[in-house]
KOLGURO-859403 format. One record per residue: residue number from 1; residue in one letter; x, y, z of N, C-alpha, C in turn. Coordinates in steps of 0.2 Angstrom, whole numbers. Each point is the difference from the previous one (the first is absolute). Last residue first. Layout:
N
PT     n   res     n.X     n.Y     n.Z    ca.X    ca.Y    ca.Z     c.X     c.Y     c.Z
PT   NUM     A       X       Y       Z       X       Y       Z       X       Y       Z
...
This chain:
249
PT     n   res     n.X     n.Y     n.Z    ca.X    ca.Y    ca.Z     c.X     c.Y     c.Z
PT   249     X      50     349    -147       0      -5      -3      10      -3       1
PT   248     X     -19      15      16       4       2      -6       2      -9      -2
PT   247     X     -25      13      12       8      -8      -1       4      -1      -6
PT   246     X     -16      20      15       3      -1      -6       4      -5       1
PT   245     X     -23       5      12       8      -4       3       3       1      -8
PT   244     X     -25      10      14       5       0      -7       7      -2       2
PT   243     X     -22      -1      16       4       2       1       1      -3     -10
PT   242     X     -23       2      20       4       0      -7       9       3      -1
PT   241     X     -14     -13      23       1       8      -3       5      -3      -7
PT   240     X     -11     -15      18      -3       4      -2       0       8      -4
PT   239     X      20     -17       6      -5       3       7      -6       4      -1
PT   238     X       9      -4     -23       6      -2       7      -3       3       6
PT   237     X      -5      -6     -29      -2       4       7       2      -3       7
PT   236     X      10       6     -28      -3      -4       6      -3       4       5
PT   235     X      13       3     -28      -8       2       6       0      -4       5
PT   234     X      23       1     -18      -7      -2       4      -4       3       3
PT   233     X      16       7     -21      -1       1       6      -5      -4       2
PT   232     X      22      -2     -13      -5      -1      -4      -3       2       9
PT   231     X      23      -1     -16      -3      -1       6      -9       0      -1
PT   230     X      18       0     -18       6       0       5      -5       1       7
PT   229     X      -9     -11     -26       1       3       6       6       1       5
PT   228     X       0     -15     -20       2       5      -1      -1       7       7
PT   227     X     -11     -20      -4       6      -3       4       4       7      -2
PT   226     X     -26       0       4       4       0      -6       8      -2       3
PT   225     X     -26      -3      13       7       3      -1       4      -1      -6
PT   224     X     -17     -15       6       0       1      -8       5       8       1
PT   223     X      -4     -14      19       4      -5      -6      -1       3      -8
PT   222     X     -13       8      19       8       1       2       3      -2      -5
PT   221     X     -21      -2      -2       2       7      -1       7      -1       3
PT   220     X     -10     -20       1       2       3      -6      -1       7      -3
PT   219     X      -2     -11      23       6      -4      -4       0       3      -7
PT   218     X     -17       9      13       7       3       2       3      -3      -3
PT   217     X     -20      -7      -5       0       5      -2       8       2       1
PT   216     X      -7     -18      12       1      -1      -8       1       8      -3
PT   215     X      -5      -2      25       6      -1      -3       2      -2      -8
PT   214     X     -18      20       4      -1      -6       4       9      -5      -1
PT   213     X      -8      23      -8      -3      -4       3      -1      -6       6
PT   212     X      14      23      -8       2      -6       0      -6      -3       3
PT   211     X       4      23     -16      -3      -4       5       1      -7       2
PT   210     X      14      21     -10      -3      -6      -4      -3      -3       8
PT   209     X      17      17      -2      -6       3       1      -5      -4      -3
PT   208     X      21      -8       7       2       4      -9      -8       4       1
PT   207     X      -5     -21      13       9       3      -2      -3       5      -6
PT   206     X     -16      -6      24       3       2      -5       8       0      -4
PT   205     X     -10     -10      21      -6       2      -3       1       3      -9
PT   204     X      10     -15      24       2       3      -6      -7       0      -6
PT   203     X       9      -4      29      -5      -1      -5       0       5      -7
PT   202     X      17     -12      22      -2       6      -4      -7      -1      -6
PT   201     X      12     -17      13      -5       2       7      -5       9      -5
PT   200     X      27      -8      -4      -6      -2       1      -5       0       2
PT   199     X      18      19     -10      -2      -5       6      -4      -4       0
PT   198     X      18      18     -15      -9      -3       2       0      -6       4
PT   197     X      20      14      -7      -4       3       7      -6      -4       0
PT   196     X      16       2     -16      -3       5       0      -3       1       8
PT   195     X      14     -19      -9       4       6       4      -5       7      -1
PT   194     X     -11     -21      -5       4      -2       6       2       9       2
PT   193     X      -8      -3     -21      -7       2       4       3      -2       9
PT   192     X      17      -5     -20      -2       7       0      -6       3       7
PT   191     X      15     -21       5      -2       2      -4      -4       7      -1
PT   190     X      10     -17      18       5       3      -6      -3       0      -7
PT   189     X     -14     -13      18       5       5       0       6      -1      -4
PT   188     X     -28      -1      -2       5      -5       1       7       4       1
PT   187     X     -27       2       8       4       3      -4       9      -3      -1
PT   186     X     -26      -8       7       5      -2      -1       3       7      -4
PT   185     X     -23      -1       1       0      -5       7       9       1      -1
PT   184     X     -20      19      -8       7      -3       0       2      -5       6
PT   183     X     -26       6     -11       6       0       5       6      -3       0
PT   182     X     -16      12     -19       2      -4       1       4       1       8
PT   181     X     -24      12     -13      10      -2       2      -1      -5       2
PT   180     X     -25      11       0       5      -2      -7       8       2       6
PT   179     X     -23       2      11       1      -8      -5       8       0      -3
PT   178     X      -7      15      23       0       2      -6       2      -8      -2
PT   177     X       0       9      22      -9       1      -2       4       3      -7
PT   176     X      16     -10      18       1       4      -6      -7       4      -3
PT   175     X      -5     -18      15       5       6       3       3       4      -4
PT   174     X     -12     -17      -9      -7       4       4       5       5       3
PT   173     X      12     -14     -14      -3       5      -4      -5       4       8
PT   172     X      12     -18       6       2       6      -2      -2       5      -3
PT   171     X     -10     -21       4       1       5       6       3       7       0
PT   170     X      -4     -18     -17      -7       6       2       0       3       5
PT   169     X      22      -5     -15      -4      -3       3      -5       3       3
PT   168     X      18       4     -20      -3       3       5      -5      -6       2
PT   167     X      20      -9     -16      -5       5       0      -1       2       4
PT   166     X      23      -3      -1      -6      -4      -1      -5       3      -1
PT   165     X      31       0      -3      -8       2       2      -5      -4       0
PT   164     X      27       8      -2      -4      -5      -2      -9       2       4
PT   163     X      25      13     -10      -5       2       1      -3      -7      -1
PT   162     X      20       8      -8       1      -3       4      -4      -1       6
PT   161     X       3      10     -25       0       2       7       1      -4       8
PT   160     X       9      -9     -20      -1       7      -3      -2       6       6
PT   159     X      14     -24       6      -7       0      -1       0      11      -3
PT   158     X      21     -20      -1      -4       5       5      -6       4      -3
PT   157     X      10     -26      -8       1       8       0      -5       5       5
PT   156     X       2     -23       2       8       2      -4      -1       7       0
PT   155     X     -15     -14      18       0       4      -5       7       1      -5
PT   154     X      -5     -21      19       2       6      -1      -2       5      -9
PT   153     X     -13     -21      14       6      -1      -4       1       8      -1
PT   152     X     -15     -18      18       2       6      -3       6       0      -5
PT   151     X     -21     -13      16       4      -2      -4       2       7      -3
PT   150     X     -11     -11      23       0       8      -4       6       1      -6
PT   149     X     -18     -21      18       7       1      -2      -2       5      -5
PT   148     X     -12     -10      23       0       5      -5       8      -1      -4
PT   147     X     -19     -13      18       6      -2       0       0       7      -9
PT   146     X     -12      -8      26      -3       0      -7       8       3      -2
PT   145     X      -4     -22      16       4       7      -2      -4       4      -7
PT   144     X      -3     -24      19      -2       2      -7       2      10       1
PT   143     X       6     -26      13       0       9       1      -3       2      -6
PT   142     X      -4     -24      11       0       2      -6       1       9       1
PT   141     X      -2     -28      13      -1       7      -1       2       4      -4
PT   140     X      -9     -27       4       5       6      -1       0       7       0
PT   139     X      -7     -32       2      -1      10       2       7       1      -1
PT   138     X     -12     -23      -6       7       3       2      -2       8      -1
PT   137     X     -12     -27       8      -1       8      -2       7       3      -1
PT   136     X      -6     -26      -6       4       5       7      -1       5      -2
PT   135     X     -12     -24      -2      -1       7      -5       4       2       6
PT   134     X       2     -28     -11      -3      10       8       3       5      -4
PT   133     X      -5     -27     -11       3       7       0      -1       3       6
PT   132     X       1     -28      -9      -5       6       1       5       7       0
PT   131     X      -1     -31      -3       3       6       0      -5       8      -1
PT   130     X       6     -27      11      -5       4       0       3       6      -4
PT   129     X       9     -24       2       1       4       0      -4       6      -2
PT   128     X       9     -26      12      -7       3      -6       3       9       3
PT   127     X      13     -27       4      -1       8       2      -4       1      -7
PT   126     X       7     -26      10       1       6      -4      -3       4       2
PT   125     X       3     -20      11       2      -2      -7      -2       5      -3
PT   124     X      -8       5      24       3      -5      -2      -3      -2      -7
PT   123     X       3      24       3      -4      -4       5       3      -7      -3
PT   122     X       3      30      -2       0      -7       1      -3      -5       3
PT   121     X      -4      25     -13      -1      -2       7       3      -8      -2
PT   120     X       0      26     -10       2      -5       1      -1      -7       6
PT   119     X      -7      27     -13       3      -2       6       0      -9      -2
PT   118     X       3      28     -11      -2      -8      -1       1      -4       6
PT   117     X      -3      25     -10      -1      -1       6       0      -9       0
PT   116     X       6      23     -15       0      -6       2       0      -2       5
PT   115     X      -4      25      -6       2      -5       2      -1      -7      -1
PT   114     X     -10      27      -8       0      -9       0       5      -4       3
PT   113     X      -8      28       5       8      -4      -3      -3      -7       1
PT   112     X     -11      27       1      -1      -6       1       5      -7      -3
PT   111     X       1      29       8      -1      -6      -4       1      -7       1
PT   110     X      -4      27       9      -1      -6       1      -1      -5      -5
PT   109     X       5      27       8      -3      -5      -5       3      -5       4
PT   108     X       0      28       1       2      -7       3      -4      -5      -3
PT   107     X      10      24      -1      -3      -2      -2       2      -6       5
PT   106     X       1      28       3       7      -8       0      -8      -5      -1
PT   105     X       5      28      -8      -3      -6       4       3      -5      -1
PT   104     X      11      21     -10      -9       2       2      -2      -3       6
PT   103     X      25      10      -8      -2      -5       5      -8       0      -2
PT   102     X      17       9     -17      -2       5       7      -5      -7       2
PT   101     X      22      11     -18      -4      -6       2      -4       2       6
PT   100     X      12      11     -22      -3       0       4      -2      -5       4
PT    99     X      20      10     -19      -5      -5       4      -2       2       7
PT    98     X      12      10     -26      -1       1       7      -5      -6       5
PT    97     X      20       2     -24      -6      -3       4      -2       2       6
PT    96     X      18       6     -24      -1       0       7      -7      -3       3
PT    95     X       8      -2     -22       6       2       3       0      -1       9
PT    94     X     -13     -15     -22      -1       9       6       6      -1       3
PT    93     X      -9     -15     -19       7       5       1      -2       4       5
PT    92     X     -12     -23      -3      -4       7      -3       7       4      -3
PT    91     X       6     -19      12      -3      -1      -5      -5       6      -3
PT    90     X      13       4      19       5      -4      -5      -4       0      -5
PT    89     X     -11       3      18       0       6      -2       8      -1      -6
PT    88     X     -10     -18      12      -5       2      -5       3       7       0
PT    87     X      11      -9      14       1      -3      -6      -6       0      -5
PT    86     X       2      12      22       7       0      -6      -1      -3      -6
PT    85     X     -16      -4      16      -2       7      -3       6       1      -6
PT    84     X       3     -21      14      -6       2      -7      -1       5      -2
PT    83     X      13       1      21       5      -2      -6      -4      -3      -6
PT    82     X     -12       5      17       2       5      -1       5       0      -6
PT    81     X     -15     -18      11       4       2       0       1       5      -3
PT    80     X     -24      -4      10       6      -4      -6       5       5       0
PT    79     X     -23      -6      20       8       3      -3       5      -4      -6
PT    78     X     -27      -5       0       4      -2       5       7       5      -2
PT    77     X     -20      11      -8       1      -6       0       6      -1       5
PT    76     X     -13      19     -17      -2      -4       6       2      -7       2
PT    75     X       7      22     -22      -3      -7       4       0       1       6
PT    74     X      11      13     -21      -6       1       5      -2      -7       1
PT    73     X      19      16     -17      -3      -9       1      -3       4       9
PT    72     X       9      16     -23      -2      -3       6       1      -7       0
PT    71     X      10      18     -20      -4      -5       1      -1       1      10
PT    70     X      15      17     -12      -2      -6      -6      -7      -4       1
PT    69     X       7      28       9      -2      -9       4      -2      -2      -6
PT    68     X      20      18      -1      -7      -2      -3      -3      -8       5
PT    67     X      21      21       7      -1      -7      -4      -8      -2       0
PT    66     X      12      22       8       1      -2      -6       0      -7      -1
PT    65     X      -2      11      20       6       0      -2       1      -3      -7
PT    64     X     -21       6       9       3       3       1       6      -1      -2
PT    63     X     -11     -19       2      -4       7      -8       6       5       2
PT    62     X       1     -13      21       3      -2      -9       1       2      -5
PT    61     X     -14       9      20       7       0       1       5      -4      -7
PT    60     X     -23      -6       2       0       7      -2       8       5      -1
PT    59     X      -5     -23      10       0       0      -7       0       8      -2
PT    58     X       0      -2      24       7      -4      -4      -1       0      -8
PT    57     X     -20       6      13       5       5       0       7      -3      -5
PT    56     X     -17     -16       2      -4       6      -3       6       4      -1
PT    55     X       5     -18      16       1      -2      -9      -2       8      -3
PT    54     X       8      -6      25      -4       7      -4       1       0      -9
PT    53     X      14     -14      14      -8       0       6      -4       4      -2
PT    52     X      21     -16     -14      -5       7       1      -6      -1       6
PT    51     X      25     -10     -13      -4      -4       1      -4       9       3
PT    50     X      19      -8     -18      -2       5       5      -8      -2       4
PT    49     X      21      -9     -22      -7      -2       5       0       4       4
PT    48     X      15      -2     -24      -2       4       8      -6       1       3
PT    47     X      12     -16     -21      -6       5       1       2       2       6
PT    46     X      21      -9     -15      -6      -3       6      -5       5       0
PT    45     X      16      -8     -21      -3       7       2      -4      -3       7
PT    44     X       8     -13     -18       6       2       3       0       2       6
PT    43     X     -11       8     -23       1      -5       3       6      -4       5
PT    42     X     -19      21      -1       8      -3      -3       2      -4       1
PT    41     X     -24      12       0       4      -1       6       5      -4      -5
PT    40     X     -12      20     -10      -2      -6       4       7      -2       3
PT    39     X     -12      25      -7       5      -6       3       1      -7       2
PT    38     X     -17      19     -16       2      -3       6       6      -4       0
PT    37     X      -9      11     -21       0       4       7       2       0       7
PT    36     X      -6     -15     -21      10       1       1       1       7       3
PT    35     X     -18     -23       0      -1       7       2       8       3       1
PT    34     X      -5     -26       0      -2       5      -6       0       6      -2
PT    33     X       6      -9      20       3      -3      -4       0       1      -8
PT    32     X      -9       8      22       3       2      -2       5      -3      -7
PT    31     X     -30       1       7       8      -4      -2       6       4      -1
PT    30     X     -27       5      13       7       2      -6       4      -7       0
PT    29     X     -16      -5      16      -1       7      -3       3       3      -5
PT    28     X      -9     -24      11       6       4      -2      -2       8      -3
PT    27     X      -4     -20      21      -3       4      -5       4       4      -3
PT    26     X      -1     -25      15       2       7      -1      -4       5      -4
PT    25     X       1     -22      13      -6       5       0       3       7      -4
PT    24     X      13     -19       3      -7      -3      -3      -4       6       0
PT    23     X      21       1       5       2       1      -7     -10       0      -1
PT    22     X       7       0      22       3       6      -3      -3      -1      -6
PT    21     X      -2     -18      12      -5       4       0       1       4      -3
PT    20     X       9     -23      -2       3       7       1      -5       6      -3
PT    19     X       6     -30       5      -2       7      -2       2       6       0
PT    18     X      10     -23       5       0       1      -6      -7       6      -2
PT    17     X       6      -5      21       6       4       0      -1      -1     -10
PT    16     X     -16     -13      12      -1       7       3       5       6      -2
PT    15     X       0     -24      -4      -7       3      -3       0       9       1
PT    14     X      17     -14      13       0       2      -6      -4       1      -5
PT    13     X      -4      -5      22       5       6       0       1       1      -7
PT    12     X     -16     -18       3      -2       8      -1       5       4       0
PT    11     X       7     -21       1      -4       1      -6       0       7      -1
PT    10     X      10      -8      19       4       0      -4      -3       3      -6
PT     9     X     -12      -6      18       2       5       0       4       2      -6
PT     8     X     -11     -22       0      -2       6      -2       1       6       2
PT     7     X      16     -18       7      -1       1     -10      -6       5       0
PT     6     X       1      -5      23       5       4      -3       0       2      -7
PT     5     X     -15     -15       7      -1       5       3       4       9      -1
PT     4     X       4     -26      -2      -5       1      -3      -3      10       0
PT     3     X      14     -10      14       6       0      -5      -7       1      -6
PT     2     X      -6      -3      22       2       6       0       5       1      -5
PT     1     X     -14     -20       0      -4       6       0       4       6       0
């Protein structure tokens, strides 16, 4: 029984170490591979795991230094090793990876295991043999983690403004009491909207005295700037007051 017992440890440990959460639930979002805007990872190259108590903040913090979120992975389950995150971040190209793990619940179960059960009985000029099973309960318990990985590859080139954003939310607008901008979530450093002074948290209403609706709107008044400009003047609104930021180029 307890050599029977061990083979199915043996099984599951290794049931267990040929998955990988990381990979299974991923999600992609760019390819740097394809993409000759981004850096993929070299070959050769280790990724850098960083692990996070404030994914939200921490990814923000990246955008900022110039690297694009490639893909995700999200799940719930028993702790997986961290050195997967690695290696599913090998197989996309991400340079970098943030991780999150956070405790939810401990599970418990109970599984039912067939035994042979044969008994033998002697008597005079031979033995008869009954054969049957028992059922051994075998418990366990279970830490289940909800579990994040934040897959990144660096920019090559430094961004025109270096201005990221979203649309407005209904709460904001109710505080703002206006529809149209954009809220600046990321301004990335070492670049023109960096050294002017724009902050995130800023709300961008106009470029060039062009209304900034929404974020699709901003992505392509900005991107229609002519590359021959030497600056170009924003609109924001900063603690509920309108302010003009020339961003020299």
């Amino acid at each position: 029984m307890i050599k029977l017992l061990s083979t199915l440890f043996i099984i599951a440990s290794l049931s267990g170490c040929a998955t990988n959460d990381y990979k299974n639930f991923y999600s992609e979002y760019a390819d740097p591979k394809t993409l000759p805007n981004l850096e993929e990872l070299k070959p050769g190259q280790e990724p850098e795991l960083y692990t996070s108590n404030n994914l939200g903040q921490d990814v923000l913090t990246m955008r900022s230094k110039g690297y694009a979120v490639i893909g995700e992975s999200a799940f719930n389950a028993d702790h997986e090793d961290p050195a997967k995150a690695i290696m599913q971040a090998k197989a996309v190209g991400a340079t970098v990876i943030l991780v999150n793990v956070e405790y939810t619940n401990t599970e418990s179960s109970t599984t039912p295991l067939l035994l042979p059960n044969n008994q033998t009985t002697y008597f005079a000029g031979g033995a008869a043999t009954t054969y049957g099973t028992v059922v051994v309960p075998i418990s366990s318990n279970t830490r289940r983690y909800d579990q994040f990985g934040v897959y990144f590859a660096k920019w090559k080139e430094k961004a025109r403004f270096g201005i990221q954003g979203r649309d407005l939310t209904p709460v904001l607008r109710r505080e703002l009491e206006r529809n149209t901008g954009m809220l600046i979530e990321v301004v990335v450093e070492d670049t023109p909207a960096f050294d002017a002074n724009v902050i995130a948290g800023d709300v961008l209403i106009e470029v060039n005295g062009k209304t900034i609706r929404d974020y699709d709107a901003a992505a392509k008044i900005l991107g229609a700037v002519p590359e021959s400009a030497e600056s170009a003047v924003i609109t924001i609104i900063r603690n509920g007051e309108e302010e003009d930021i020339t961003v020299t180029f």
